[in-house]
N, C-alpha and C positions, 0 to 999 in steps of 0.2 A: 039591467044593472041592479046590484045587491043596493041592501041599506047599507046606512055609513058605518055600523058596528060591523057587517059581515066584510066591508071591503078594508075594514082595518083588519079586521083578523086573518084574512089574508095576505094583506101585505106582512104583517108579521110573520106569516107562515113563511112567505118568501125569503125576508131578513134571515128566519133564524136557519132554514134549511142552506141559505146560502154561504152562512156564517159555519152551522158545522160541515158541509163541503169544502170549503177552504182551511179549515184548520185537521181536516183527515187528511188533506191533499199537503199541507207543511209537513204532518207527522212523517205522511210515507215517505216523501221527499227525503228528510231529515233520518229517516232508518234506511232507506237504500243509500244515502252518501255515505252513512257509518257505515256498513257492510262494505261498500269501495275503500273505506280508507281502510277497514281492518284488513280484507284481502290483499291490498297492495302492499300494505305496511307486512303481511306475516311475509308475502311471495318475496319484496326486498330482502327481508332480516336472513330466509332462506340460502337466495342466491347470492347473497354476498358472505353468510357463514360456508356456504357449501364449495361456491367457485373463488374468488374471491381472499377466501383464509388459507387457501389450497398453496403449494408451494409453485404447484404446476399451472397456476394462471399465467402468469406473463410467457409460458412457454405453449400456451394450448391455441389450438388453432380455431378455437371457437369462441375466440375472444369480441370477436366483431356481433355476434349472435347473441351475447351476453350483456354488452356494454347498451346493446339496443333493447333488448329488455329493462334491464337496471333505468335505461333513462326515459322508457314507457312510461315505465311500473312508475318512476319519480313525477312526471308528468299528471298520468291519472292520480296518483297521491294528491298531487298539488290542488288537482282540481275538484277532488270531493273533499279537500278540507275547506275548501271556499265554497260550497255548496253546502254544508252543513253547520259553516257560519252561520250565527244570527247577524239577521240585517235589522239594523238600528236606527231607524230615523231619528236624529235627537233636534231635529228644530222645533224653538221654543214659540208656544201659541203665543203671541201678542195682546194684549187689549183690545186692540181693534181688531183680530183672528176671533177673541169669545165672544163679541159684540155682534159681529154681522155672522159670526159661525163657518167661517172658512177653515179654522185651524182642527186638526185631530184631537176632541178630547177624548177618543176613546181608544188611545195608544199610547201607553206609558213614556214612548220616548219624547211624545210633543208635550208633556205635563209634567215631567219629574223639575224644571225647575220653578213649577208653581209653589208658594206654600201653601199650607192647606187653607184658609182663611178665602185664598184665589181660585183655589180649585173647587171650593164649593160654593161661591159666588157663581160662575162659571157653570159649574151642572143644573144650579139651581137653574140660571136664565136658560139654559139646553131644555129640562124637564118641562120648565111653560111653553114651552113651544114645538109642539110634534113635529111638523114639516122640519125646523132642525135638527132634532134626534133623526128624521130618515136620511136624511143628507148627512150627518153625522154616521150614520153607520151605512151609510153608501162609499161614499168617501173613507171609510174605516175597509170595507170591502173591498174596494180597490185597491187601496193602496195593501192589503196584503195580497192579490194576484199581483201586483208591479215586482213585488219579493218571492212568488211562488217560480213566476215567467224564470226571473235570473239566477234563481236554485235550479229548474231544470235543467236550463240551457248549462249549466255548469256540470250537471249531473248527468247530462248525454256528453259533452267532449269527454269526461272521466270515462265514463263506457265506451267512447268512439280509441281512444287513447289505450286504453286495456287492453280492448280486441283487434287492433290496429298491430302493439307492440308485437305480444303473443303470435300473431299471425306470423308479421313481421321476423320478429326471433324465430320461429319454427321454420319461418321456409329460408333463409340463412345458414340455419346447422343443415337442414336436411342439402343445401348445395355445398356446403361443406365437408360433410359427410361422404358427399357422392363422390367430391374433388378425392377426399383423403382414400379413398378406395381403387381409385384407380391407378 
């Protein structure tokens, strides 16, 4: 076992490598949802300018193949706009949250309604005491994988829903298709 300066600078090495691990893992998160919602938002605006503004919808026989794309495509829409929400925690630290250090001070949503006078009360008792700053950004660590977990899981039904519809609509017309040929 290291001295006590070499096992802090390793724990720090862990915090901070954990810290930018989780925040490349929000970013990509948050740019793969915006790329679902662009893609589904452009392939909507498409098929309802194209089939849709047509005169010959309510007469066309691929109205069943259409309606099930339109309400994929609305589906995955719905679910990468909720995926690329931000998530908010906005419960406020307590007095007794800065005291024994249970509360997030190092998340804007647990501290915006301190004022400042509270808020640096509050850091300062954080800063005399290390073992709370690690807990402090463990518990900050956490609690942004608890928001990473339900941005993906929102971000794979967006892509299960995409490729689901698409499939779905293709193989629709193409039995369509076969009917209206024969």
């Amino acid at each position: 076992m290291g001295t006590y300066g070499e096992a802090k600078k390793v724990r720090e090495t862990v915090y901070r490598t954990s810290y930018q691990t989780q925040l490349e893992l929000v970013s990509m998160v948050n740019l793969k949802a915006n790329i679902m919602l662009g893609l589904t938002s452009f392939l909507l605006s498409v098929v309802v300018a194209v089939f849709l503004g047509s005169a010959a919808a309510s007469e066309s026989d691929y109205v069943w193949a259409v309606l099930l794309l339109l309400l994929s495509m609305m589906v995955a829409l719905i679910l990468s706009v909720l995926a690329a929400r931000p998530d908010l925690n906005t419960k406020p630290v307590s007095g007794e949250d800065r005291e024994v250090g249970t509360g997030n001070l190092l998340f804007f949503g647990n501290v915006q309604h301190l004022n400042l006078a509270q808020y640096e009360a509050a850091m300062t008792h954080l800063m005399h005491n290390y073992d709370l700053i690690y807990e402090q950004m463990a518990r900050d660590i956490h609690s942004m994988g608890t928001v990473l977990q339900r941005k993906y899981r929102l971000l794979y039904a967006s892509y299960w829903a995409f490729t689901f519809g698409l499939t779905a609509a293709l193989a629709v017309l193409i039995v369509q298709f076969s009917i209206a040929l024969t």
